[in-house]
N, C-alpha and C positions, 0 to 999 in steps of 0.2 A: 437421764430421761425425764427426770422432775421438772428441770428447766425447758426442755423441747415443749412439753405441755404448757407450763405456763405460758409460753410465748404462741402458741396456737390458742390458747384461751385468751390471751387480751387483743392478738391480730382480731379473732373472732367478735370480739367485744365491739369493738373500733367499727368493723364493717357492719354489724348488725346493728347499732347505736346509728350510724350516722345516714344507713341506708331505707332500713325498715321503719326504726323509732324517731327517724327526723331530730335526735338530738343532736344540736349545733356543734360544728366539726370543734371550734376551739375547747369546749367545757368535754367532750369524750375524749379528743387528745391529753387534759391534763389528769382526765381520771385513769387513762390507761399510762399515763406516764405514773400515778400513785400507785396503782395497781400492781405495774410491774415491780415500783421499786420494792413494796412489800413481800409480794411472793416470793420475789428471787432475794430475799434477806440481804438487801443495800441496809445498810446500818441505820438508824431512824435516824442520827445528828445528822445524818449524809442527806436525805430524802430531798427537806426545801432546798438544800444547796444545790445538788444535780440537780434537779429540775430549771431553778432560773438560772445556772450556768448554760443549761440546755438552752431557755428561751433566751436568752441574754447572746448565746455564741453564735447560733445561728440571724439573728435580727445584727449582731454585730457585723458578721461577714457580707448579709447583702441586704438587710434591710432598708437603710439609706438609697442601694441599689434599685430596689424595687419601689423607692418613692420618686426617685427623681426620672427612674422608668416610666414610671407612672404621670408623672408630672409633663414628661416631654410629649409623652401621648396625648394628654388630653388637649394640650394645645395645637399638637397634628389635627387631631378630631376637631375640634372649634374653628380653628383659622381657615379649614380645609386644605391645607396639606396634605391629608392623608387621599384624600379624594385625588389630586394630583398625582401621589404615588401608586395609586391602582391602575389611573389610567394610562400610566409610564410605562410600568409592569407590562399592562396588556396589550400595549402597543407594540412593545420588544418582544415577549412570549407568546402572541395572541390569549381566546378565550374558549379553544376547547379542551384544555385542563387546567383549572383552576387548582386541583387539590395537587398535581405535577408541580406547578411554580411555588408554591407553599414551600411543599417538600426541599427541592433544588436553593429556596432562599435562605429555608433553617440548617440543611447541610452544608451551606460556605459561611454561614454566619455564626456558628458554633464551632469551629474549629479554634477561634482565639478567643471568642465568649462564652461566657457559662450559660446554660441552656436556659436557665431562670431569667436573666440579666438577658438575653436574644429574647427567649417571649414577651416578657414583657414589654420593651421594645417594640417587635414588631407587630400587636395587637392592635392598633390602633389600620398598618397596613393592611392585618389580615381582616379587618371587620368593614372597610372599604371595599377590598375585593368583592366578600362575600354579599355586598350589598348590590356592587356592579354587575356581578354575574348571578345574580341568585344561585349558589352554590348552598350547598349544605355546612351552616354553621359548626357543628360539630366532623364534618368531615375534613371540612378547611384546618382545625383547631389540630386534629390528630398530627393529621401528615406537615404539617407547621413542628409541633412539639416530637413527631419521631424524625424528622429530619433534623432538630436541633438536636436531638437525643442522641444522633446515629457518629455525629464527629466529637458529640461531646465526651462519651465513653472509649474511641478510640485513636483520637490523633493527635498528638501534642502538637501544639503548646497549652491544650486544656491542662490543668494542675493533675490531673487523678492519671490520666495516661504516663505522662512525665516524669511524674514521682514513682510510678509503679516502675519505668522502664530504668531508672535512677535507680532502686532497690534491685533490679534484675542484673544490675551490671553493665545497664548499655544509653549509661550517661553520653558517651564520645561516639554513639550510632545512631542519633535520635532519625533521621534521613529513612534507616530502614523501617523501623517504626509506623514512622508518618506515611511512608511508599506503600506498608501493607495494610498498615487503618486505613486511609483512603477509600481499598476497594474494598474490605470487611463493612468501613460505614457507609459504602454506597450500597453493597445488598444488605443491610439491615434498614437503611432508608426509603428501599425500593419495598421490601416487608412490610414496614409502618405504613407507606401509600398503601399497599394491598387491603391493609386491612380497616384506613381512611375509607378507601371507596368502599369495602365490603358495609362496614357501618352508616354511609351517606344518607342510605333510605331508610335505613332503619330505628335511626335516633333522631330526636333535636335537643338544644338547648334554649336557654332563652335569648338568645342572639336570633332565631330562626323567629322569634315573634315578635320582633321591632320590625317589623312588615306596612307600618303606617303612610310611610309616603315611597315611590318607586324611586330609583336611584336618579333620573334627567330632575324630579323634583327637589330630591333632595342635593344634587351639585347645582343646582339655579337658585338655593336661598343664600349660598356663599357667595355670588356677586364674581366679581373679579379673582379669579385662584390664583396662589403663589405662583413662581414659576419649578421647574421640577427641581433646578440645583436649589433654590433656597427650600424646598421643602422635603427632599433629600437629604441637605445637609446633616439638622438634626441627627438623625441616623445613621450617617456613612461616616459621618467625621470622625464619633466616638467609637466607632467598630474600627477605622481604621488607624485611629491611635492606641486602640490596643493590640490592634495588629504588630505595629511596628516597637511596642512596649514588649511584647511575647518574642519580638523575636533577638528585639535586644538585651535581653534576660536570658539567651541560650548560653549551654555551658560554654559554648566557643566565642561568644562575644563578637559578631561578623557586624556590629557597630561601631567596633573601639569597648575600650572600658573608661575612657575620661568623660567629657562632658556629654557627648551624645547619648552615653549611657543612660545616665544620672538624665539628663531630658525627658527622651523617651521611656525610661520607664515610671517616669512622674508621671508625665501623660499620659499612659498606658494604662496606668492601672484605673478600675472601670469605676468608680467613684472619680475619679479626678476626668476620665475622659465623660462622663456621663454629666457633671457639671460643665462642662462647655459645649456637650450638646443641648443643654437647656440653655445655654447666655445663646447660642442659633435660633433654636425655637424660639426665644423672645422676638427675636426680629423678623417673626412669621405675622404678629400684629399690626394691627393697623386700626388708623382711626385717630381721634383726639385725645381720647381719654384713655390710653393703652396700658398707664401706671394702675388705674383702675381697671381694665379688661384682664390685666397679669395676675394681680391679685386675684380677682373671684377666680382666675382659671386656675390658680394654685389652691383654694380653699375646693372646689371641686373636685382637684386631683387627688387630694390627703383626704376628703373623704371613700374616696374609690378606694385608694388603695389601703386604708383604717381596718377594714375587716383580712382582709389578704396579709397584712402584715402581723393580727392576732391568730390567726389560722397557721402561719408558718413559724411561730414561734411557738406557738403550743408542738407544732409537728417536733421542731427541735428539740423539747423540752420529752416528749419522748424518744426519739434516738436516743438522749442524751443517756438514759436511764439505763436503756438496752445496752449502750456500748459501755457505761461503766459494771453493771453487774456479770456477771462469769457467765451469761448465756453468750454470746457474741463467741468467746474466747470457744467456751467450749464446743457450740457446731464446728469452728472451725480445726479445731485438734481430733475431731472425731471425724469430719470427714477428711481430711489431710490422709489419712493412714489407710486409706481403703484401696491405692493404688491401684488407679485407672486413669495414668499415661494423662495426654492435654485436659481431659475432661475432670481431672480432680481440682484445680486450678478455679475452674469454670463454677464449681459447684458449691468448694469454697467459698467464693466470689459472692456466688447466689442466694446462698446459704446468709452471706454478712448482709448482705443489700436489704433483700426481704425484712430481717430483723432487725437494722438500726438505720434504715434510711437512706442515707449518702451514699452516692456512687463511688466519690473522691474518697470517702471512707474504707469503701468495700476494695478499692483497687491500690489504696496505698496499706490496707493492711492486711489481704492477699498478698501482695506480691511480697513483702516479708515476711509471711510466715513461709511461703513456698520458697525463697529463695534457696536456704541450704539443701532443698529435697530435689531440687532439680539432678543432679546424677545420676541418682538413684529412679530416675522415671525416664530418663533418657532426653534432658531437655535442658544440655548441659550447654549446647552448640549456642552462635550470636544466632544463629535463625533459630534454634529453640526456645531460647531465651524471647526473643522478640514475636513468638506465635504466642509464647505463655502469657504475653502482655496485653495479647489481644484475645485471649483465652478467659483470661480475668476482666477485661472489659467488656466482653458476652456477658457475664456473671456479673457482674455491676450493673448493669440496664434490667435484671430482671429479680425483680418488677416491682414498678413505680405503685404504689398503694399509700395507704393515711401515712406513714410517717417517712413522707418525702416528700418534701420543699417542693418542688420541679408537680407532684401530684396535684397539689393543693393550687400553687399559679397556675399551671395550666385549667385548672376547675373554675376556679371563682375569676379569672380575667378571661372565661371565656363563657360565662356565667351557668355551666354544665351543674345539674344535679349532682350527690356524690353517687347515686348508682349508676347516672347515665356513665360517668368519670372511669369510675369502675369497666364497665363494660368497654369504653371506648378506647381508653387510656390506658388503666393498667394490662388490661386484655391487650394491647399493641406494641406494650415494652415485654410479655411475653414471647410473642411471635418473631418479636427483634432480637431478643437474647436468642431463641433455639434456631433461627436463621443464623448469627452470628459463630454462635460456638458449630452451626454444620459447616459453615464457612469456613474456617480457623482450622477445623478438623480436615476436613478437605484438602485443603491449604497442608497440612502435616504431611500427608501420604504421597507429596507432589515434589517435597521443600527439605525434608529430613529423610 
């Protein structure tokens, strides 16, 4: 019970610091990363170590990710590319739902990207749109981040689904998987829009007040625009080399195992495909002096993305804390044992996420601890097994708050307060999760 409190007194910390007291996200993240590790009696030799394991694990797995994310946007946004891309979009979907196409673009484009590595990306698109259409900044920004959110927690080839459905037993069924996430992360996507438009009139960010010049003004200082494949590319070429990298990494190898392999999944992985969608973006310049136009648009872009990169490394450096001290372990051994059939799975799940951050976390180390109890709750069957998958991926989307990555991107690249964030954001991966697991439940009484 010692350890539940603590972890409700420094969540509390975290959100009243960074909401109320305006204390800057990175310096409340590393105090509730000290915080906790004291309480919860992490050993004092351990303290600085977990902590910059924490900042150091997470800026290592996508930090680079989120600069060169970064870097290829700003050059969309300069060259006007990205101007191009809105008005491609709305010529193929028209313009009376802007916050619909957001949605539908983060839910195909998060199924082989990580949700962090998709927004980023496509921020530079969504802040086009919202210009085009006078949409609501933060309404855009949601239904964007819960349509990424919505395939990222359930359908492999994202890592956190894969590896849960791999610890469930149903490595050589990944097909069913994918067939029933699909329609889980489309009503969990169709939720997050709900609750996008419910927020539209009700919030802004500070995207809603670059209001300076109207959109015919501001596509008329770019001159001549790309055309949509060169200004496309960037974008489509590294999502769809990791596409074909995800799929060449299945456990059935439907590429071969020899060189195609070894190719595509070179390519594939999103650091190697995200660098050759920046050598595209280069050739979105023009002009004479483009060696000099490259540069300043790289020192612009590493200053944008300087603070996002110390904000989600502090985020790491608390997870890091929580998942090494015995809090993590123990909600999850205490709610384990409460049997209630799909929904203990779910809560577990929920239970991890809320406290240490990472979805990938919550769903690779749910579905091991549930593995051996599935019998005994009647979830023994390949369709149990594969609801339970998606059981735990309701439970891992909820809810995005200060020490998750995916929180903090979504906030500061789309330049939301942290209360507005709160309210928009984490409020919308709640609505997603308990849509999610009625779903899955649903789905049980139909399927088992």
């Amino acid at each position: 019970m010692y350890l539940v409190l603590v972890l409700l007194a420094v969540v509390t910390f975290v959100v009243l610091a960074t909401s109320r007291f305006k204390l800057h996200p990175f310096i409340t993240l590393l105090l509730a990363a000290f915080a906790t590790a004291f309480l919860a009696g992490l050993p004092l030799d351990q303290v600085a170590a977990t902590i910059s394991a924490g900042f150091g694990g997470i800026l290592g797995s996508i930090g680079i990710v989120i600069i060169l994310g970064t870097l290829i946007g700003t050059i969309l946004e300069k060259t006007g590319a990205a101007i191009t891309m809105a008005d491609t979009i709305i010529r193929l979907l028209g313009q009376r739902f802007p916050n619909l196409t957001m949605s539908i673009i983060g839910y195909l484009v998060s199924i082989p990207v990580f949700c962090d590595s998709g927004y980023v990306i496509l921020t530079s698109l969504k802040r086009s749109l919202c210009k085009r259409l006078g949409a609501s900044a933060v309404a855009m920004s949601v239904a964007l981040a819960t349509g990424l959110y919505a395939t990222h927690t359930f359908v492999p080839p994202t890592p956190g689904p894969i590896a849960a459905a791999g610890n469930l037993g149903l490595a050589e069924n990944l097909g069913l998987v994918i067939g029933l996430g699909l329609v889980v992360a489309a009503f969990t996507a169709v939720a997050g829009l709900f609750w996008a438009n419910h927020v539209s009139d009700q919030l802004t960010c500070g995207e809603d007040a670059d209001d300076d010049q109207d959109y015919e003004a501001l596509r008329a200082q770019y001159g001549e625009l790309p055309s949509p494949t060169k200004a496309f590319a960037p974008i489509l070429v590294p999502i769809l080399l990791i596409c074909l990298g995800s799929v060449a990494n299945y456990p059935s190898h439907p590429l071969g195992e020899g060189l195609a392999l070894k190719l595509f999944a070179f390519l594939g992985t999103p650091l190697n495909a995200l660098m050759i969608g920046l050598g595209l973006a280069i050739t979105l310049i023009r002009g004479d002096k483009r060696m000099e136009q490259f540069t300043d648009l790289i020192g612009k872009g590493i200053l944008a993305c300087a603070p996002i990169l110390l904000i989600t490394g502090a985020g790491g450096a608390f997870g890091k804390v929580l998942s090494t001290t015995e809090i993590g372990s123990y909600l999850g051994e205490t709610l384990s044992s409460l049997g209630i059939g799909i929904f203990m799975p779910f809560i577990v799940a929920a239970a991890l996420k809320t406290a240490q951050g990472s979805s990938t976390v919550a769903l690779v180390t749910t579905s091991a601890l549930v593995a051996p109890m599935l019998g005994d709750i009647g979830l023994a069957s390949e369709m149990g097994r594969a609801l339970t998958v998606l059981a735990i991926g309701a439970g891992a989307m909820t809810v995005s708050h200060a020490n998750d990555s995916f929180f903090w991107v979504v906030s500061q690249f789309s330049n939301m307060s942290v209360s507005t964030a709160y309210r928009a954001q984490t409020m919308a991966t709640l609505v997603q999760g308990i849509t999610g697991i009625t779903v899955v439940y649903l789905m049980s009484l139909i399927l088992l």
